[in-house]
N, C-alpha and C positions, 0 to 999 in steps of 0.2 A: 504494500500500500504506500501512500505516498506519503513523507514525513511532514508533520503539523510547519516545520522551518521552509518546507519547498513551497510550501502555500505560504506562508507568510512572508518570505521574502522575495517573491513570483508571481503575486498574485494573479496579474494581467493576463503571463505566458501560459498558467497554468489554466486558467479559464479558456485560451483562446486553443490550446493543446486540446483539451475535452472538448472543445465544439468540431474540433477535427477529426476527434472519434465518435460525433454525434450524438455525445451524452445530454442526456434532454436535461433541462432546466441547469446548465452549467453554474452558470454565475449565481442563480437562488440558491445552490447546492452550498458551492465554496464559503458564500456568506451565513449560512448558517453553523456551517465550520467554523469559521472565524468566531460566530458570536459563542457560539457554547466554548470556544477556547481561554477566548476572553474572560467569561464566565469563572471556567478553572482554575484560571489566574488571579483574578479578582478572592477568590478562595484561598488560594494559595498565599496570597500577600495577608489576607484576614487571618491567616494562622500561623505566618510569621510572626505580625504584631501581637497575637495573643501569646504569643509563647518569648516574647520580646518581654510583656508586660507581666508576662509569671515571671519569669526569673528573677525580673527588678524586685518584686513586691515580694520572691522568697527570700531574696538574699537581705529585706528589709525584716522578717520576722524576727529572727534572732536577735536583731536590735534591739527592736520595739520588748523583747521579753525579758532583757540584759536590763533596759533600762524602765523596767517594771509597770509597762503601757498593755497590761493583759489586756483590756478590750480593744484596743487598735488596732494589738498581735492577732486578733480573735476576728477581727474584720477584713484583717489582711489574708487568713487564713481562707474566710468565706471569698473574699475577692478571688483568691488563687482557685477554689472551690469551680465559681461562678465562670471565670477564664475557660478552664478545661471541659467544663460543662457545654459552653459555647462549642470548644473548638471540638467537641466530639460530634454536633450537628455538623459543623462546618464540614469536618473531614468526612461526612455521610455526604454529604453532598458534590462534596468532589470528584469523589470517588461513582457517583452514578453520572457526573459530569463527563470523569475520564472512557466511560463506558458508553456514555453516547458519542462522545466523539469518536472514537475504537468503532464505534457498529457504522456512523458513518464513514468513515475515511474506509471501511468494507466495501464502502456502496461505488466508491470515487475509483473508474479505470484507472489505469497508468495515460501517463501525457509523452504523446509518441514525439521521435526526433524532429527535426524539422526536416530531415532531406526526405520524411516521410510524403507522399503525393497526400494531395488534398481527394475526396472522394467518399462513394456511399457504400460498392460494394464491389462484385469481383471484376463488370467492367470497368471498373476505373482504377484498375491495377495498371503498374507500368513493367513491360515486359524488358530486361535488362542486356538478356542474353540468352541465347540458341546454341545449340549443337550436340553433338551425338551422332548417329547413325541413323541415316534414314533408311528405310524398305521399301520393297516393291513386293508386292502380297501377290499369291497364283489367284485365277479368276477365282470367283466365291468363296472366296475365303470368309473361314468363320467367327464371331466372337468365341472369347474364352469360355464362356458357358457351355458351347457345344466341343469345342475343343476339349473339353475336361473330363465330359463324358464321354466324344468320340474314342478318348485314349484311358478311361477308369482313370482318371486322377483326383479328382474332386466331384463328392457325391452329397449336391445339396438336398435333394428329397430325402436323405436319412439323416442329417442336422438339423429337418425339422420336424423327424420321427423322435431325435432325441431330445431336442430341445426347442428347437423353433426355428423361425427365418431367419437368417444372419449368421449362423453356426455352422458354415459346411464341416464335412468331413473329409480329410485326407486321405487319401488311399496309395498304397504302392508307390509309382514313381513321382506321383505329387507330392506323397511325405516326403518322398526323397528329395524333392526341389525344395520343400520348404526349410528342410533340416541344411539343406545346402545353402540355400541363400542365407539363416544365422548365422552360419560357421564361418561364410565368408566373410559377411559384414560383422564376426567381432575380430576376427583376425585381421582384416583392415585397421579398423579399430586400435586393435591391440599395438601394429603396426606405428599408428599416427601419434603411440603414444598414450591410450587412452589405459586406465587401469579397468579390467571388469567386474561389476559387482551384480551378485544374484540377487536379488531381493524381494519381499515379501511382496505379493501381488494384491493384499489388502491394507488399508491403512486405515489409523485412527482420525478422528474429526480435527485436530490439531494439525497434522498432516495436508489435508484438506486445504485448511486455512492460511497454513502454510508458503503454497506454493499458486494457492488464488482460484483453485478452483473449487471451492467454498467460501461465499457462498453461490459464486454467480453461475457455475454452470451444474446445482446440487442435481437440477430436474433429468443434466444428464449421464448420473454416474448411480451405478447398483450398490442399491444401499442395503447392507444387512441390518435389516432392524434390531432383532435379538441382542447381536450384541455389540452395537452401534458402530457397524465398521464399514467401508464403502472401498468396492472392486474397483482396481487402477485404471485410471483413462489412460497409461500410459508412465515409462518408467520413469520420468521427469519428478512424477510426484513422491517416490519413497525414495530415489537417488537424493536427491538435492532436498529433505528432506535429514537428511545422513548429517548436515551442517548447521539444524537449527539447535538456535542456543549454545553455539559455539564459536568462540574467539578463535581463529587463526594466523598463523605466523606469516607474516609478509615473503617471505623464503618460500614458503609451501604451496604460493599462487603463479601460475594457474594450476588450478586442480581440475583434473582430464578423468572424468569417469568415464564411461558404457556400461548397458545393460539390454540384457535379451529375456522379455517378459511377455505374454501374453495379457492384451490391453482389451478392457472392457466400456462400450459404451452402446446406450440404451438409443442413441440417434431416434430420439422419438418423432413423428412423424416423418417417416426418410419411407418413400414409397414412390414407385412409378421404374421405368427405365432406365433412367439412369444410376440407379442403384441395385443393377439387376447382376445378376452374380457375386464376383466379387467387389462389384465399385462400392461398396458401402457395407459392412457389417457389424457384428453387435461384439464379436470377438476375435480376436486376430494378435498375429504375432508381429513383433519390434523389435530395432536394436535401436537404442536410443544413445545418443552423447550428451552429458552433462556437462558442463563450465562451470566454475567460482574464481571470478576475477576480482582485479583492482580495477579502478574505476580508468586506469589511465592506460590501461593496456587490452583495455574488456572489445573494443572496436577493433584491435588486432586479431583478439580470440575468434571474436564472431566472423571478420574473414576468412582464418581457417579452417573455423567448419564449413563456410558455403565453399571452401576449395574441398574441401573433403570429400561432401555429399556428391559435390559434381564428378569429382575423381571415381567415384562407384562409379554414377549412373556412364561413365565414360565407357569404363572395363566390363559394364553389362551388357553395351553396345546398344543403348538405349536411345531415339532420338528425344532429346528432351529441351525443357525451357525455366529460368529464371525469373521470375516476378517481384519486385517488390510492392506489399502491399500497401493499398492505400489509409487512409485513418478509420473506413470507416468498417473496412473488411479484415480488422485487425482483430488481435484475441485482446481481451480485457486485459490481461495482465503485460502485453509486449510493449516495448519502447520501441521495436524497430522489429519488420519480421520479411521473412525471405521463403518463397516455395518454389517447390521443386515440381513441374510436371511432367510426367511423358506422355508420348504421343502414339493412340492407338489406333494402329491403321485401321485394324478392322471394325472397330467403333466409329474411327473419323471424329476424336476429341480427346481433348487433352484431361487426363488423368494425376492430380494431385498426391503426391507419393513422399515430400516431406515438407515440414515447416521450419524453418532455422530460425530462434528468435535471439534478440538478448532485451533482458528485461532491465538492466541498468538496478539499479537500487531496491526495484518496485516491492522483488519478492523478497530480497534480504531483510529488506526493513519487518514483512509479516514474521518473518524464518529469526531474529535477532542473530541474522549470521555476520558478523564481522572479524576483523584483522587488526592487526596489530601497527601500526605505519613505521615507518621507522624507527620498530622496537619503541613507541610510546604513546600517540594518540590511535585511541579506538573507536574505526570508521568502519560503515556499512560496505560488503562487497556487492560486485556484480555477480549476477547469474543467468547461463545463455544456457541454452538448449537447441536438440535438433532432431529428427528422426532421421537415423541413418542403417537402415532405413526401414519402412514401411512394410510389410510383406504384401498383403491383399493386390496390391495397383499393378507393383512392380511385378507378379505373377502373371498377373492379367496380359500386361502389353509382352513380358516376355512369350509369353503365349501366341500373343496374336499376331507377335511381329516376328517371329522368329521359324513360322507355320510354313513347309514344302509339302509339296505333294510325296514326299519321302516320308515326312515325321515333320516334330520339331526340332527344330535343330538347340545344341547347347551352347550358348555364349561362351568362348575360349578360357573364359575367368572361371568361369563354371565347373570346369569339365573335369578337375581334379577332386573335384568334391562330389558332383554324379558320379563318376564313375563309368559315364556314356557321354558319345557327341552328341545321342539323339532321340529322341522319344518318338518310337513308332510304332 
């Protein structure tokens, strides 16, 4: 969330940043901020002076008793009485003060860069950069849906014998692509440097809170009610979750995680076409990268993961494209976000397959993850993320793009991990 000093000493930028992300009633919002901070303040100074005006009037009692003023001592005594009496309202109220402000600055997205485009939603993305490998597909070529079953790979009619729409099930050489596409993208991964971490695929409400998706996106993440714990949209949230409430050494930045998790989301009303096999489901597998930067090297970080992510989709032989987006087709919590799509011939549209964000301050300040600066002042880090990558998309267009009248053929990168050039 955004810290009470970036409003207060930003006001303008920070108001005109949320109309970029199209948060309604911007400036009513911040101003109510302001006033209940104010508020707290005003509290806060009222319980200074009270506790200014005990101390004078205790360090008067022993006087007034030395020099045998028992009822003075005795009114002084009630004053000091009367004092703390005060300030024990006073500090109730701060205290539901400090908690309104907390629930709002919940409510308040992040305020995107500036080199962010102005805009509402995904056509007023600006496309940065192209390339990869383009195809030529045999006549009638198929989408991946029939491709999956023409070759038993993916068999959605029993995903939702066992559980419903959105769950396929793997079978034979499509487990096998799936288990291949992880293993390459953590060994890349591991490659670029990233450390890997396996982690729980549930988390608690603090968690949540955390990393910002609680409470804004609660409607689309499965919540176990019992015993109040909610399935991962994805490994961002218990990775970088790993650093709240902890100080870190200036030395130990940046810190390079990954993780390969199967990610859960309820994409409530997602129907029609374009979510028809794999473009869209309820469970799926990830390899995600995690960042914990300084604030001054956090824009270095985030380039190297968009070199990273592009450096897969290269060696998948993917043709693909770059977008940055606009304010208004941003995620809540990003300061600055980057996707990755490719391009599927045999759909004829481009396929969303990862997001690279870095969130600047936004999520450390929820997280109290900070660092140590030069061995003495303690300052909030950045935190960047990215899908590297996605499983669902990037099957789909491997699929569709990589489809002869022989089989499908295997991406050279691939091939040590299939164990084949070719599915046929």
């Amino acid at each position: 969330m955004l810290t009470i000093n970036q409003i207060t000493d930003n006001k303008e930028a920070v108001i005109a940043g949320l109309n970029k992300k199209h948060f309604a009633n911007a400036g009513e919002v911040i101003a109510q901020v302001l006033d209940v901070n104010n508020q707290r303040k005003e509290c806060q100074t009222h319980l200074d002076e009270n506790l200014a005006q005990q101390n004078k009037i205790a360090k008067s009692i022993g006087l007034l008793m030395r020099e045998g003023k028992k009822d003075e001592a005795e009114q002084a005594k009630a004053d000091v009485a009367g004092l703390k009496a005060d300030s024990k309202v006073m500090q109730d109220k701060k205290a539901e003060l400090e908690e309104q402000l907390q629930q709002l600055l919940y409510t308040i997205p992040n305020v995107p860069y500036d080199e962010v485009p102005e805009g509402f939603g995904a056509e007023d993305n600006v496309v940065v950069k192209t390339g990869g490998t383009n195809t030529t597909l045999p006549e009638n070529a198929l989408p991946h849906w029939e491709l999956a079953k023409k070759y038993n790979l993916i068999d959605f009619d029993l995903g939702v014998k066992i559980t419903g729409a959105g769950f396929p099930v793997y079978t034979g050489l499509g487990a096998r692509l799936q288990r291949a596409l992880i293993n390459f993208f953590l060994d890349e991964a591991r490659k670029a440097g990233y450390t890997e971490i396996m982690p729980p695929t549930v988390v608690n409400q603090a968690s949540g809170y955390g990393t910002g998706q609680l409470p804004d996106k609660e409607g689309q993440m499965y919540h176990c009610n019992l015993d109040d714990l909610y399935l991962i949209p994805t490994a961002e949230v218990p990775v970088t979750n790993i650093y709240r409430d902890v100080i870190l050494d200036e030395a130990s930045l940046p810190i390079k995680n990954c993780a390969y998790t199967q990610c859960f989301r309820r994409e409530a009303g997602s129907y029609g076409k374009d979510v028809r096999g794999l473009n869209r489901l309820h469970e799926f597998s990830k390899v995600e990268i995690v960042r914990i930067d300084t604030p001054e090297h956090s824009r270095q970080s985030h380039q190297e993961m968009l070199d990273h992510v592009e450096g897969l989709l290269v060696k998948l032989e993917l043709p693909y494209r770059i977008l940055r987006l606009c304010g208004g087709d941003m995620s809540f919590t990003a300061a600055i976000c980057y996707d990755f799509e490719v391009y599927s011939e045999a759909q004829k549209r481009w396929l969303e397959v990862s997001s690279v964000s870095n969130f600047d301050t936004y999520q450390a300040n929820r997280l109290h993850c900070r660092y140590r600066k030069d061995g003495k002042k303690i300052t909030l880090c950045h935190t960047l993320n990215g899908s590297a990558l996605a499983l669902p998309r990037i099957v789909a267009a491997l699929l569709e793009n990589n489809q002869t009248p022989e089989g499908i053929r295997i991406p050279a990168a691939l091939q040590p991990y299939m164990g084949i050039d070719i599915i046929s």
